[in-house]
N, C-alpha and C positions, 0 to 999 in steps of 0.2 A: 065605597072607597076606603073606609075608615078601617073593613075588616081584612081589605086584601093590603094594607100599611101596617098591621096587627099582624096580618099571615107572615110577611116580609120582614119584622124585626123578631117575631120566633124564630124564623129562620137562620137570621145573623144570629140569634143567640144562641139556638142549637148547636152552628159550626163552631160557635167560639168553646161550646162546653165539650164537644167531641176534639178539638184539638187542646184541651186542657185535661182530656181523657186520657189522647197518646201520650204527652208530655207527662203525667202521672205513671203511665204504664213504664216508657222507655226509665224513667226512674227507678221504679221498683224494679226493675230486671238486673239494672247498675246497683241496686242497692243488695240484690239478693246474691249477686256474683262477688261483690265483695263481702259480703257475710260468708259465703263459701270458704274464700281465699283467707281471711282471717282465722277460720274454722281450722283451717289445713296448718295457716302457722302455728295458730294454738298445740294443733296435735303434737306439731312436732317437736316445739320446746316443750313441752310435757315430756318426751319422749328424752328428748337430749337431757332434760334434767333428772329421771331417773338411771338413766346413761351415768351422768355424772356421778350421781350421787352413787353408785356399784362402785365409780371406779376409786372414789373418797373412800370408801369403806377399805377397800382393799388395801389403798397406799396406808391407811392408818393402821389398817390389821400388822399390814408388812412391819412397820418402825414402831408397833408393839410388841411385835416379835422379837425385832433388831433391839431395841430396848430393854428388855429382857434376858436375852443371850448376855448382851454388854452387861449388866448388872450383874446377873449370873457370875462372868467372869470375873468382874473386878468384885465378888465377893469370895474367888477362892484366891485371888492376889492378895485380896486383904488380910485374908484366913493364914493365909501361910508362915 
């Protein structure tokens, strides 16, 4: 009697560690999907910040330019 009370609480221990299995698994599935999704945002502010940073570049090339001119001229105003 002693072994089939032995057999019967493996048992119940068995299902308790196979549904501690699913519960592990449906985790890591949830966990792996949002690693994904984060993955994807990373990319894309990456993305948008060398975006950015071209278009900084630009605006400041621009009003070095503008800059420039302006100085240029008020040095043949001043010249004259």
């Amino acid at each position: 009697m002693a072994k089939v009370e032995e057999l019967i609480r493996k048992e119940e221990e068995l299902e308790g560690v196979k549904g501690e299995l699913e519960v592990e698994k449906v985790v890591s599935e949830v966990f792996e999907k949002g690693e994904k999704r984060l993955d994807g945002v990373a990319g894309g502010l990456r993305r948008l910040a060398k975006e950015s940073l071209g278009d900084l570049e630009g605006v400041f090339g621009k009003l070095s330019e503008s800059f420039e001119s302006f100085f240029l001229l008020l040095g043949c105003v001043e010249s004259k």
